[in-house]
N, CA, C and O atoms as CSV, one atom per row, in Angstrom:
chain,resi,resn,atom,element,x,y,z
A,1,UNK,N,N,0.842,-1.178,0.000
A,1,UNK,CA,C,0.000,0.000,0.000
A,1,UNK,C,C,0.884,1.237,0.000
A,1,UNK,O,O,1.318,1.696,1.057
A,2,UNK,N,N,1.126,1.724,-1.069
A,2,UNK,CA,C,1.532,3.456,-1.003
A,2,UNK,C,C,1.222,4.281,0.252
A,2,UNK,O,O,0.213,3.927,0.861
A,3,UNK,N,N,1.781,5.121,0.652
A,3,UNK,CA,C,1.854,5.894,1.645
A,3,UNK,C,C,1.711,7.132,0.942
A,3,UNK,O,O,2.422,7.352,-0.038
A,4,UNK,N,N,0.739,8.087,1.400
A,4,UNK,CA,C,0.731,9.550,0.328
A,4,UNK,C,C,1.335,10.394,1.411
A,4,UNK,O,O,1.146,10.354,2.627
A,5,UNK,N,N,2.080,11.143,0.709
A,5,UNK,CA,C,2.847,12.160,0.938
A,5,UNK,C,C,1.883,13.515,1.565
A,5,UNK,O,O,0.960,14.109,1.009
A,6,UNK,N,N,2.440,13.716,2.819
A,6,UNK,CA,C,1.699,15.062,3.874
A,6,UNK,C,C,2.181,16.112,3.122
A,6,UNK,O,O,3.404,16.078,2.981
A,7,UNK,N,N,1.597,17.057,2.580
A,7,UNK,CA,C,1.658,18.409,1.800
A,7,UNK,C,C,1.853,19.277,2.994
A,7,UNK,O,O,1.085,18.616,3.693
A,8,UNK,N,N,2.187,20.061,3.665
A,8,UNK,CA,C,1.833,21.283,4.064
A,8,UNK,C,C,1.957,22.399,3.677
A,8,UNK,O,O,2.979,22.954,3.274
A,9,UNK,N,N,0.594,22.922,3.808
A,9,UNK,CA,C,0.613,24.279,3.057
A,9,UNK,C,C,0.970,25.319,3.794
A,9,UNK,O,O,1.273,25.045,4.956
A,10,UNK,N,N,1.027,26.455,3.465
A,10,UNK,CA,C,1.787,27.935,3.683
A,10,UNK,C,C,0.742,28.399,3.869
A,10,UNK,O,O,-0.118,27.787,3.236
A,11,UNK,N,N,0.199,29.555,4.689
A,11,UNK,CA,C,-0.184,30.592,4.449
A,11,UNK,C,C,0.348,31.726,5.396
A,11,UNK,O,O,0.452,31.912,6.608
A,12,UNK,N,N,0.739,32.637,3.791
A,12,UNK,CA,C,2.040,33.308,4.639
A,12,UNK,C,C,1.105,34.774,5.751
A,12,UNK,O,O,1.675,35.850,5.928
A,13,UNK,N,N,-0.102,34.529,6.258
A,13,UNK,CA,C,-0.130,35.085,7.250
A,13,UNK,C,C,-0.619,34.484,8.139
A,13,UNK,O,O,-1.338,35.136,8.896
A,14,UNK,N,N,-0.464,33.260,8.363
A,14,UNK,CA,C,-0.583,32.489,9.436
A,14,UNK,C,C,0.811,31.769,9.492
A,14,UNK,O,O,1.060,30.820,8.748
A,15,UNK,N,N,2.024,32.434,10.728
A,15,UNK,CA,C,2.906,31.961,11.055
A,15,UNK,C,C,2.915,30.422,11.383
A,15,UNK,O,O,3.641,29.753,10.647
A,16,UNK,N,N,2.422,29.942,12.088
A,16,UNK,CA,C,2.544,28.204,12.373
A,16,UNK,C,C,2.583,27.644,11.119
A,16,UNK,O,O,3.117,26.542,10.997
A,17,UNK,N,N,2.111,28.208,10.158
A,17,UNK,CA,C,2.259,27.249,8.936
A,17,UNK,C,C,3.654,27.492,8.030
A,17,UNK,O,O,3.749,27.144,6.853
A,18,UNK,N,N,4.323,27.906,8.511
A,18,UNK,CA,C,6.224,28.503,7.859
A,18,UNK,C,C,6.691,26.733,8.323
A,18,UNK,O,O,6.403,25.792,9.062
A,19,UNK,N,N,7.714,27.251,7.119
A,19,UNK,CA,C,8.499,25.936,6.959
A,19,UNK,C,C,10.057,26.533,7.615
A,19,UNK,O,O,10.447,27.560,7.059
A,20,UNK,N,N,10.844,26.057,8.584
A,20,UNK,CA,C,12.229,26.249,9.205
A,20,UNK,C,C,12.595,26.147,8.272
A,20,UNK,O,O,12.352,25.201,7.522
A,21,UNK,N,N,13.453,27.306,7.978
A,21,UNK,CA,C,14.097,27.948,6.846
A,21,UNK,C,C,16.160,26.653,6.759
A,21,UNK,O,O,16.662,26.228,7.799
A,22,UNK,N,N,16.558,26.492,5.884
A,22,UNK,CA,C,17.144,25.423,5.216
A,22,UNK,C,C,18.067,26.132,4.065
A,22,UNK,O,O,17.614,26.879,3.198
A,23,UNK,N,N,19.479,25.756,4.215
A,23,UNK,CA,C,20.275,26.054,2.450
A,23,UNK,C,C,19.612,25.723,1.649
A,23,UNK,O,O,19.291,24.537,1.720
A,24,UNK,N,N,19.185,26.331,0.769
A,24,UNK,CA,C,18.784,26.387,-0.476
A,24,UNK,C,C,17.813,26.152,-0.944
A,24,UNK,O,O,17.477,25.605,-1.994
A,25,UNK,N,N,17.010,26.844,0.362
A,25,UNK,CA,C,15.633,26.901,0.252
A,25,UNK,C,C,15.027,27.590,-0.641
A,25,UNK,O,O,13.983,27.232,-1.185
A,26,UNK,N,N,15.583,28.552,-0.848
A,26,UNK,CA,C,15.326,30.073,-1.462
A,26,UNK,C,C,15.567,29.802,-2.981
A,26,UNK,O,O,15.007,30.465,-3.854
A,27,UNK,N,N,16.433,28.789,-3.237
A,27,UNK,CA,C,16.792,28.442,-5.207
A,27,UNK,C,C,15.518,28.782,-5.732
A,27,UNK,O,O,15.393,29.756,-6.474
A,28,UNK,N,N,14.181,27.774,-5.282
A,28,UNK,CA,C,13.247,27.277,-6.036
A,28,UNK,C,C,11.614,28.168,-5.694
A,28,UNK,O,O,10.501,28.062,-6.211
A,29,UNK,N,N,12.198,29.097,-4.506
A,29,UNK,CA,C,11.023,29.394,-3.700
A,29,UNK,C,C,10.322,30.641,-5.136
A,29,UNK,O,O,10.747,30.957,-6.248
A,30,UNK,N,N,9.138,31.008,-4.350
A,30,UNK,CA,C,8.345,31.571,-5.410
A,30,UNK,C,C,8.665,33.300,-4.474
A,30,UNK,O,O,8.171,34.352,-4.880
A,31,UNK,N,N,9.218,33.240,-3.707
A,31,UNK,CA,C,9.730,34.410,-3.186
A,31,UNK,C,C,8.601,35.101,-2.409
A,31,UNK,O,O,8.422,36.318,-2.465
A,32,UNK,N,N,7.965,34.392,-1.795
A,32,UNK,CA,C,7.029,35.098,-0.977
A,32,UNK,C,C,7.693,36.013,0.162
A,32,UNK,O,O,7.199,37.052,0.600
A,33,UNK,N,N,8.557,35.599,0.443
A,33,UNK,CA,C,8.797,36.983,1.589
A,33,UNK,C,C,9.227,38.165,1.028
A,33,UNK,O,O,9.738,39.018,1.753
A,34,UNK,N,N,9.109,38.325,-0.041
A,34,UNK,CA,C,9.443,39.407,-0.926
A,34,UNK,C,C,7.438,40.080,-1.322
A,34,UNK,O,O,6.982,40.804,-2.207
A,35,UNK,N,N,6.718,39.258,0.017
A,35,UNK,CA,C,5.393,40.169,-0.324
A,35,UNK,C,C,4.848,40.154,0.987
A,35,UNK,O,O,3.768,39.744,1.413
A,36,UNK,N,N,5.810,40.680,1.527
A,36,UNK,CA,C,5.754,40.860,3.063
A,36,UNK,C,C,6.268,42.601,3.281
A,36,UNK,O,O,7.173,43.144,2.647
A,37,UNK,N,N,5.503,43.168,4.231
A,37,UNK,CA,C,5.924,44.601,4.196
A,37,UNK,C,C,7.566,44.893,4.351
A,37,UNK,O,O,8.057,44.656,5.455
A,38,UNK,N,N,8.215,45.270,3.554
A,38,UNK,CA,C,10.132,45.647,4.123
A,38,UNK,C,C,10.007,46.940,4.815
A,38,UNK,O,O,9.405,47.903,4.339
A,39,UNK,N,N,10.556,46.926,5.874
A,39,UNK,CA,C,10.451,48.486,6.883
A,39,UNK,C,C,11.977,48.570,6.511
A,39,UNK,O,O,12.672,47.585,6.261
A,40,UNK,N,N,12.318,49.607,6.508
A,40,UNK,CA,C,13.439,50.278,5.935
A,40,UNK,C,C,13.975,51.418,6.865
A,40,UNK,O,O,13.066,51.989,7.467
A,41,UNK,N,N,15.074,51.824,7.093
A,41,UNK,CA,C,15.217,53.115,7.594
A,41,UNK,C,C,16.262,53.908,6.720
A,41,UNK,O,O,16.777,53.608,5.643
A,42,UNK,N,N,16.418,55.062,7.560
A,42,UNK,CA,C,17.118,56.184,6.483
A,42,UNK,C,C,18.379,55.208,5.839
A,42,UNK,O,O,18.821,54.979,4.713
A,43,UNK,N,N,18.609,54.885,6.888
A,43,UNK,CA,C,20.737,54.195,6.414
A,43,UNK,C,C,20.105,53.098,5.134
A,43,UNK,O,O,20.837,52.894,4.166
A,44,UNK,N,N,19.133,52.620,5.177
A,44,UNK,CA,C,18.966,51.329,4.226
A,44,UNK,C,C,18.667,52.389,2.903
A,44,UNK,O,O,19.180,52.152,1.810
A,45,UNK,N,N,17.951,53.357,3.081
A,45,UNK,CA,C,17.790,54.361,1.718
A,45,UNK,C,C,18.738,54.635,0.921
A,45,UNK,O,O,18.918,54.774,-0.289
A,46,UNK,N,N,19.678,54.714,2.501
A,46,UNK,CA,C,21.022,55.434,1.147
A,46,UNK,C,C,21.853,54.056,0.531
A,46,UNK,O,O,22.510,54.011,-0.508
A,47,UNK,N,N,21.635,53.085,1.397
A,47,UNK,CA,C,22.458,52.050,0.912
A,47,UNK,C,C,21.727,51.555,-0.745
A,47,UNK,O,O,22.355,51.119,-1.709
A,48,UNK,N,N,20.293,51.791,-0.648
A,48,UNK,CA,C,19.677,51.672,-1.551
A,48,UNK,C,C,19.638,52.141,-3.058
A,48,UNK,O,O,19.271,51.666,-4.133
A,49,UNK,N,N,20.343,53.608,-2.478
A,49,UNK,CA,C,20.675,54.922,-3.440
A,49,UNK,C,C,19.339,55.111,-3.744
A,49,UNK,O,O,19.079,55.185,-4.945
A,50,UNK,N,N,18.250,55.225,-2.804
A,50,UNK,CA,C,17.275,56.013,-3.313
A,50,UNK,C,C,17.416,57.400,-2.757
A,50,UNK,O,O,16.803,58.332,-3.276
A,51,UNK,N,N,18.403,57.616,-1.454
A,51,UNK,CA,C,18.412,59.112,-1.434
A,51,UNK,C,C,19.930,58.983,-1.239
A,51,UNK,O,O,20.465,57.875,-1.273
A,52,UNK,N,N,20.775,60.356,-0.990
A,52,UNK,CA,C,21.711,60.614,-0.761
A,52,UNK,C,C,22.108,60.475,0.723
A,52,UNK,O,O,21.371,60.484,1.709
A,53,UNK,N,N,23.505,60.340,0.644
A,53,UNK,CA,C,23.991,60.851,2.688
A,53,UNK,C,C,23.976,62.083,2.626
A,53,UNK,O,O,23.831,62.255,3.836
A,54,UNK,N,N,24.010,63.308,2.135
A,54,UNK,CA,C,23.717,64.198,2.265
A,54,UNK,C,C,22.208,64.505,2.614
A,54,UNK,O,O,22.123,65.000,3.738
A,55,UNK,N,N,21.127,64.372,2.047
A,55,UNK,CA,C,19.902,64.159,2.489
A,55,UNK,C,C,19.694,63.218,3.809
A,55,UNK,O,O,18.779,63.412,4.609
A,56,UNK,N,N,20.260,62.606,3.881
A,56,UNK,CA,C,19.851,61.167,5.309
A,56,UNK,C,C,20.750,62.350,6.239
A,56,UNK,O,O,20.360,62.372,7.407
A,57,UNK,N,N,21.550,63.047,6.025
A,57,UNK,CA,C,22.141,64.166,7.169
A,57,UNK,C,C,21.417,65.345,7.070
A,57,UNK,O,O,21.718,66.056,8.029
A,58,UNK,N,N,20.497,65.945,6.259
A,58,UNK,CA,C,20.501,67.187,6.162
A,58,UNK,C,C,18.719,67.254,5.906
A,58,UNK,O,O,18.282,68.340,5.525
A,59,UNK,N,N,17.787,66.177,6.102
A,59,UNK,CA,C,17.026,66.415,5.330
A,59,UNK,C,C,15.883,65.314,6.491
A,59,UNK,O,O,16.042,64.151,6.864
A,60,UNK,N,N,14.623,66.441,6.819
A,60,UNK,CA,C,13.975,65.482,8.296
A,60,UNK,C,C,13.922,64.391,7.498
A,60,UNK,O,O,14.459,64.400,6.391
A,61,UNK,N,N,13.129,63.107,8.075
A,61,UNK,CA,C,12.709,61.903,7.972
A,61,UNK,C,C,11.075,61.822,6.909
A,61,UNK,O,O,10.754,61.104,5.962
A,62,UNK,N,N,10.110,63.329,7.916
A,62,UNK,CA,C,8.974,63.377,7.499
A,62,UNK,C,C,9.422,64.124,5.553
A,62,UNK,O,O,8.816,63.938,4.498
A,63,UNK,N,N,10.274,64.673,5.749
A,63,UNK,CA,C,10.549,65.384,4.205
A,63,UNK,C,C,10.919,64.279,3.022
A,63,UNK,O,O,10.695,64.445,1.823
A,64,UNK,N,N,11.655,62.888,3.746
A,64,UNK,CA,C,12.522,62.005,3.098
A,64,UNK,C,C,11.126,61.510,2.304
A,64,UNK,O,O,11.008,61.377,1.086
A,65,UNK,N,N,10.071,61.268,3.361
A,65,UNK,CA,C,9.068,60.384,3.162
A,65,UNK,C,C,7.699,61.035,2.017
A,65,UNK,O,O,6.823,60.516,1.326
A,66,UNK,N,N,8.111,62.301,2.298
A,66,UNK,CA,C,6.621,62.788,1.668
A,66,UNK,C,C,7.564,62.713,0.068
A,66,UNK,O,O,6.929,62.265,-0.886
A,67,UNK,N,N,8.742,63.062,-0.133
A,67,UNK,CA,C,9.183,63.322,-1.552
A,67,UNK,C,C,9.191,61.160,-1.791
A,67,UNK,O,O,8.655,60.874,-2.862
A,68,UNK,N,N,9.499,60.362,-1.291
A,68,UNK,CA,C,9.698,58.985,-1.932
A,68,UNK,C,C,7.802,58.503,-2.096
A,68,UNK,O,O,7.179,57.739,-2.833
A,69,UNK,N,N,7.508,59.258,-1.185
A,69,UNK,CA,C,5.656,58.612,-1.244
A,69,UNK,C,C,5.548,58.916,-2.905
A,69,UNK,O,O,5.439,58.067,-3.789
A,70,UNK,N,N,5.610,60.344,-3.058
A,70,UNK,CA,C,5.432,60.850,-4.084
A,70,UNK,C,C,5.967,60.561,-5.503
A,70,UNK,O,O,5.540,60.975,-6.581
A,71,UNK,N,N,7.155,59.631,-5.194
A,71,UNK,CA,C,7.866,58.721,-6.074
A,71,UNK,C,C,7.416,57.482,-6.116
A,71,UNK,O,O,7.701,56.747,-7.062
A,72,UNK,N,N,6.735,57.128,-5.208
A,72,UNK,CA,C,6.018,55.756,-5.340
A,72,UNK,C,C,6.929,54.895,-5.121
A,72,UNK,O,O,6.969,53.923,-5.875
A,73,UNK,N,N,7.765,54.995,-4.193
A,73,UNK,CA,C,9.314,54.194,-3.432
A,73,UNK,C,C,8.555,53.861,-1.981
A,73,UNK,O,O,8.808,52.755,-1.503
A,74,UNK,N,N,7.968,54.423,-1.506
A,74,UNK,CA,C,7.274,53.925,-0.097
A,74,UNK,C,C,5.836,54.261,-0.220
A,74,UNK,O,O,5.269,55.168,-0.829
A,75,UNK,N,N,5.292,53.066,0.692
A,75,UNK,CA,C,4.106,53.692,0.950
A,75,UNK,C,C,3.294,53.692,1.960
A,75,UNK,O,O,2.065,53.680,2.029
A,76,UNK,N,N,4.569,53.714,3.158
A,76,UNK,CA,C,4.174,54.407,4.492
A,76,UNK,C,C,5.078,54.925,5.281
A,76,UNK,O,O,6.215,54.818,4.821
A,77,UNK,N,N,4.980,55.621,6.637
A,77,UNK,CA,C,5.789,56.080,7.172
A,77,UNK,C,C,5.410,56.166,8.409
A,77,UNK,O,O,4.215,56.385,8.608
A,78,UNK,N,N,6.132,56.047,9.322
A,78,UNK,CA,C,5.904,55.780,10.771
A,78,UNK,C,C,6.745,57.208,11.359
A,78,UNK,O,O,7.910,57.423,11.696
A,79,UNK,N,N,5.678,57.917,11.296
A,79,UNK,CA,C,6.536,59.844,12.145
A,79,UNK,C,C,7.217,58.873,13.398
A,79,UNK,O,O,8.443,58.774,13.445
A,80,UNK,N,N,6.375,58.180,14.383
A,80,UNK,CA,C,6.947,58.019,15.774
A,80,UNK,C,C,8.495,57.266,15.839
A,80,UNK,O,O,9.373,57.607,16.631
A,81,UNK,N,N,8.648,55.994,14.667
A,81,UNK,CA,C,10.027,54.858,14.874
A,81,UNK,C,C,10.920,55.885,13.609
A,81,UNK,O,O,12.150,55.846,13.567
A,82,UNK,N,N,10.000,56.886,12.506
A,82,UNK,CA,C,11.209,57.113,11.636
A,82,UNK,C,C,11.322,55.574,10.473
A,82,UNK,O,O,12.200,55.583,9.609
A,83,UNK,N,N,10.388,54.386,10.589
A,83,UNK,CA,C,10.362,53.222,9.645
A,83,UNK,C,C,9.548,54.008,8.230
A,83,UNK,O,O,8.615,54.782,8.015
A,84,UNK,N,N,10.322,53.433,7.670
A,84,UNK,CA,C,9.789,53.885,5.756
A,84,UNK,C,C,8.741,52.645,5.386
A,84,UNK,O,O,7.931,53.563,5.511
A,85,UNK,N,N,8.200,51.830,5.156
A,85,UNK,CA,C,7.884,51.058,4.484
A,85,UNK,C,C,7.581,50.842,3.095
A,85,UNK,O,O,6.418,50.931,2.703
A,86,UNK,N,N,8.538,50.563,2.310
A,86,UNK,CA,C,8.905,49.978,0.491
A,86,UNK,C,C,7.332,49.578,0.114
A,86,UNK,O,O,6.693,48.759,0.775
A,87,UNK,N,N,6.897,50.157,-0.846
A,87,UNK,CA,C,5.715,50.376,-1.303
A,87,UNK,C,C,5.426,48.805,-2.384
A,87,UNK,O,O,6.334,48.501,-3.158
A,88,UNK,N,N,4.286,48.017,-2.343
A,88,UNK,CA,C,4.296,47.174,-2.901
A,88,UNK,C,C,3.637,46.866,-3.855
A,88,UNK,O,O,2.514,47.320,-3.638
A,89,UNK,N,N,3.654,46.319,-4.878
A,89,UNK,CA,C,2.333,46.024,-6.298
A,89,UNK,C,C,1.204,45.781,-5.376
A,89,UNK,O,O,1.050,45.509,-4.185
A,90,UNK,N,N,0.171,46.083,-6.873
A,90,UNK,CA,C,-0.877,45.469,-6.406
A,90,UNK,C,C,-1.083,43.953,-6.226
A,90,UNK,O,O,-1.995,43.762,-5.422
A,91,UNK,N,N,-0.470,42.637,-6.766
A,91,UNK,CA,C,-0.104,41.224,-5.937
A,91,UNK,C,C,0.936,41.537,-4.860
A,91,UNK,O,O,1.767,40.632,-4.776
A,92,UNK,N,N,1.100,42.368,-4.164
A,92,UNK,CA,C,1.902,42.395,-2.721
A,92,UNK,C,C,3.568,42.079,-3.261
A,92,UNK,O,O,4.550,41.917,-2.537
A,93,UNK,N,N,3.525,42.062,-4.304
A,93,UNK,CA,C,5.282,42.147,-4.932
A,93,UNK,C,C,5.843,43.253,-4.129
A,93,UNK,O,O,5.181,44.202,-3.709
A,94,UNK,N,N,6.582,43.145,-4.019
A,94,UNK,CA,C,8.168,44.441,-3.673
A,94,UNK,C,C,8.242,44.601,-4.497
A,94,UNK,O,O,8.196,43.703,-5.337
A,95,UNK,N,N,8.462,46.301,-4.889
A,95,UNK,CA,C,8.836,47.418,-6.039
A,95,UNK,C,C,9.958,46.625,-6.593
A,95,UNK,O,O,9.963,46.316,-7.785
A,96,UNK,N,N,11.013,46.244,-5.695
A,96,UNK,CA,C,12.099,45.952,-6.290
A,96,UNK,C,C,12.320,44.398,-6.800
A,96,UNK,O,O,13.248,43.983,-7.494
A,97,UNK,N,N,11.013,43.526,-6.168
A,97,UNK,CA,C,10.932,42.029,-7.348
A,97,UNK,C,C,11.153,41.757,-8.480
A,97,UNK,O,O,10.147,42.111,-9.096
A,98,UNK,N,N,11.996,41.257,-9.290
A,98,UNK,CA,C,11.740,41.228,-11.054
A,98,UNK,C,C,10.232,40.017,-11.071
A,98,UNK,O,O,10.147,39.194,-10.159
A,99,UNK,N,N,9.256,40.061,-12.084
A,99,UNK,CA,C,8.074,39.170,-11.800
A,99,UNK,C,C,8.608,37.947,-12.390
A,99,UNK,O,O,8.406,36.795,-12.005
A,100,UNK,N,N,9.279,38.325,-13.325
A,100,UNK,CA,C,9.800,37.135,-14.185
A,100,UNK,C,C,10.121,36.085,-13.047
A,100,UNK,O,O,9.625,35.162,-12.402
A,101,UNK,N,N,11.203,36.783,-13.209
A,101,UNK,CA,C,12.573,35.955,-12.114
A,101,UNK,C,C,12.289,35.438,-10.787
A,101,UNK,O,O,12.427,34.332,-10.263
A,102,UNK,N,N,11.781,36.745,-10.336
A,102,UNK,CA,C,11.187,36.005,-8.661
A,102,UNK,C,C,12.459,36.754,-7.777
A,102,UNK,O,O,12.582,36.396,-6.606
A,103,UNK,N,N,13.247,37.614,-8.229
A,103,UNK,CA,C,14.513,38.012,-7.428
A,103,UNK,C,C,14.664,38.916,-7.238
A,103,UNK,O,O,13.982,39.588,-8.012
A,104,UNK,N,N,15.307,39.609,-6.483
A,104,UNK,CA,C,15.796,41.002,-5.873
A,104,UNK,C,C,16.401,41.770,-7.469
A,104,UNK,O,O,17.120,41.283,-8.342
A,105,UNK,N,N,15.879,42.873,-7.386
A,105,UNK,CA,C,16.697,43.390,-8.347
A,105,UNK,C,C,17.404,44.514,-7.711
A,105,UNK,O,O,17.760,45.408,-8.480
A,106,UNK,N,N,17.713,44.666,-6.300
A,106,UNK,CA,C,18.242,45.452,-5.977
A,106,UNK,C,C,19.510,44.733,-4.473
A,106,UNK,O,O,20.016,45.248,-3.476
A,107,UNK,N,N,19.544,43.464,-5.050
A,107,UNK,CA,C,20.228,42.274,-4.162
A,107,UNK,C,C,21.178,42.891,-3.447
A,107,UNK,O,O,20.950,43.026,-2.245
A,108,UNK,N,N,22.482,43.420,-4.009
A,108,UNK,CA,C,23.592,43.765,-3.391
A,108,UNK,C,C,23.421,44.946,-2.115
A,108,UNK,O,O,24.028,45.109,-1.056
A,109,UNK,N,N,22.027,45.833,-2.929
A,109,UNK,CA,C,22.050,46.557,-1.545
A,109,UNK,C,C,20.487,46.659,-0.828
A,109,UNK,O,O,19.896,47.538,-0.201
A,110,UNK,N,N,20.252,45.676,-1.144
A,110,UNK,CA,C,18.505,45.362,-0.085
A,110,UNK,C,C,19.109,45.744,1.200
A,110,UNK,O,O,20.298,45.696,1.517
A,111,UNK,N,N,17.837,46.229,2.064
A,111,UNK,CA,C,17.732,46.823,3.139
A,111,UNK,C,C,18.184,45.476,4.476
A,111,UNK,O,O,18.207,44.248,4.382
A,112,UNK,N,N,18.388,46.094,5.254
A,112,UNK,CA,C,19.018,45.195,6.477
A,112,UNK,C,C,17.618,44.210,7.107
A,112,UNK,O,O,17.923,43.502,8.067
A,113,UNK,N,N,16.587,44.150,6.779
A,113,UNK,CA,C,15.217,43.172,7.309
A,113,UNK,C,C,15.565,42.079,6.019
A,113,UNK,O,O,15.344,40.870,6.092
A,114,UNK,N,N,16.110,42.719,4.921
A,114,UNK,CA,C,15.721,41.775,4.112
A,114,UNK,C,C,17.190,40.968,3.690
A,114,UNK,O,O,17.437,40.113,2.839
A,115,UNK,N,N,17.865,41.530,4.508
A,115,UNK,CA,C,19.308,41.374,4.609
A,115,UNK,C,C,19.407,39.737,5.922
A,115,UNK,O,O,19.868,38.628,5.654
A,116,UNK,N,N,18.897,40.130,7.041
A,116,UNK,CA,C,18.325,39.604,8.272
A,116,UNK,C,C,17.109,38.273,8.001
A,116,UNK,O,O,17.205,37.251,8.681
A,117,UNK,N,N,16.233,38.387,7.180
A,117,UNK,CA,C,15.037,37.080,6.555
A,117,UNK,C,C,16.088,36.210,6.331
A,117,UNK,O,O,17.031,36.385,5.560
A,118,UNK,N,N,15.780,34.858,7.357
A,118,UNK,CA,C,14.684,34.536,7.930
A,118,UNK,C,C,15.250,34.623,9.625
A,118,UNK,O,O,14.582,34.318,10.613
A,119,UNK,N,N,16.490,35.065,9.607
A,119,UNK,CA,C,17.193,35.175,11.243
A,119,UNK,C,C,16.096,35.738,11.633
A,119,UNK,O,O,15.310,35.100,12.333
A,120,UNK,N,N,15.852,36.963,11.275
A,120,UNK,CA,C,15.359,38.011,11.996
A,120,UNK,C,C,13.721,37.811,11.688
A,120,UNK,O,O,13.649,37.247,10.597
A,121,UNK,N,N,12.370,38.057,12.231
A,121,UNK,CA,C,11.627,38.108,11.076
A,121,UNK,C,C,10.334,37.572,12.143
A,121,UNK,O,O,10.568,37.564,13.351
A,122,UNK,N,N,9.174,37.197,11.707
A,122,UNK,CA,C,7.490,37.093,12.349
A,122,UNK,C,C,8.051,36.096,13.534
A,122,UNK,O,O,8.056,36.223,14.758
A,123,UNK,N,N,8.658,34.744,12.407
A,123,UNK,CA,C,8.866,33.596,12.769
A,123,UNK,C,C,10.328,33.276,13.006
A,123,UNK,O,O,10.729,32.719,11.984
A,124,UNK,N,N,11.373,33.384,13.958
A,124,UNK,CA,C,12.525,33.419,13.436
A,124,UNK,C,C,13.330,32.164,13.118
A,124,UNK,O,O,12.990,31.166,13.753
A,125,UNK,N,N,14.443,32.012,12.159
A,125,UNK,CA,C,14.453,31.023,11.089
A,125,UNK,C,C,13.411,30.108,10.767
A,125,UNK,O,O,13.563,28.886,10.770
A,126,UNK,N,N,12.201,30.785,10.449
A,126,UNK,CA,C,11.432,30.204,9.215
A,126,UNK,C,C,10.689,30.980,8.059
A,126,UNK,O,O,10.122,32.023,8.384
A,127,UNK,N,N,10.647,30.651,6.991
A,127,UNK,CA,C,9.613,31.052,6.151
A,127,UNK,C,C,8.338,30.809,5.484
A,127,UNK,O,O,7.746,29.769,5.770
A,128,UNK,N,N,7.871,31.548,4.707
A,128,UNK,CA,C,6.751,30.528,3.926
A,128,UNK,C,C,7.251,30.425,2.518
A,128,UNK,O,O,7.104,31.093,1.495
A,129,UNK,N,N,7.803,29.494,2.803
A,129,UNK,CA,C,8.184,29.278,1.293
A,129,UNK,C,C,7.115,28.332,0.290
A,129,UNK,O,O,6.405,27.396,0.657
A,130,UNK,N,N,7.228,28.785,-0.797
A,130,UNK,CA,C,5.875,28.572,-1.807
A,130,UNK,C,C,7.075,27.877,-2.718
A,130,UNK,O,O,8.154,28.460,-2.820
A,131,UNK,N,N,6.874,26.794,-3.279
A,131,UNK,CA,C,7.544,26.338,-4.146
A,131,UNK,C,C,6.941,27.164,-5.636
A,131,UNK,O,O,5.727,27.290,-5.797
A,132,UNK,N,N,8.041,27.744,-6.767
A,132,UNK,CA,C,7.968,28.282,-7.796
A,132,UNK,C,C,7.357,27.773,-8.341
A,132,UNK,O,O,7.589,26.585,-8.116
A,133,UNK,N,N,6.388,27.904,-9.216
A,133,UNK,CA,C,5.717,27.277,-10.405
A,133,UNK,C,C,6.607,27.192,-11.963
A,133,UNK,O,O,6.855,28.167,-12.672
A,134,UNK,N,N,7.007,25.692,-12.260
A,134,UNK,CA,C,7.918,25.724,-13.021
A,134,UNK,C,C,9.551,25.426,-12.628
A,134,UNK,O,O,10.449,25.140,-13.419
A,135,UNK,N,N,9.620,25.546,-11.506
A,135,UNK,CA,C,10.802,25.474,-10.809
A,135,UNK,C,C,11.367,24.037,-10.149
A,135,UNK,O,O,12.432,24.017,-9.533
C-alpha cells in the first residue's frame, strides 16, 4: 500500500504554517517573503541609493518620506520609529521584485530586514516558502 505524501501548506499570514528555513531553500522558492511589508530606515535608503547621505544628514525623515511617497518608493511612514515602508504592487510584490525571475533586483544593496530574513523576522528562522511554479 503506497503511503501519500503530507503536503503542508503555507499561508504566509498564518505563522505556524512557515516551513524552518534550510540552504537552499530560497533556489526554487516563489519568493514570498518578498510580499511581506520591508520596513526600511534612512541608512537602508542610502544604501539603496534612493536618497543621498547628504539628504539622510541634512534632510527630516517626514521630508525624506513625503518626496519617496510621491515617487512611489514607499508607501508608508511611521513619524513616531522614523520606519519607511517599500511600497508594494498590487499582488503584494516588492517594487524591487523582477516578476519574471522572482529576485531582488536590488540584491547587493537590499535593506538590512531583508538582509536579516529569515534570522530576523514574524517567525525566526522560518519562512513561507511557496515552491515556484515551473521550478
Amino acid at each position: 500500500m503506497a503511503r501519500s505524501a503530507k503536503i503542508k501548506l503555507v499561508n504566509i499570514d498564518d505563522i505556524s504554517t512557515w516551513v524552518r528555513y534550510r540552504k537552499g531553500l530560497c533556489d526554487d522558492c516563489n519568493s514570498t517573503c518578498c510580499t511581506l511589508p520591508a520596513e526600511v530606515k534612512v541608512s537602508d535608503l542610502v544604501r539603496m541609493e534612493v536618497i543621498t547621505q547628504f539628504e539622510a544628514e541634512h534632510d527630516a525623515p517626514k521630508v525624506i518620506a513625503k518626496q519617496l511617497m510621491k515617487q512611489g518608493i514607499i508607501e508608508h511612514f511611521n513619524f513616531k520609529t522614523s520606519i519607511f515602508t517599500l511600497t508594494r504592487l498590487s499582488n503584494n510584490d516588492c517594487l524591487y521584485l523582477n516578476p519574471k525571475t522572482r529576485r531582488c533586483t536590488i540584491y547587493e544593496k537590499r535593506s538590512t530586514t531583508c538582509r536579516e530574513h529569515p534570522q530576523v523576522g514574524p517567525r525566526a528562522n522560518h519562512c513561507a516558502y511557496i515552491k515556484r511554479v515551473g521550478a
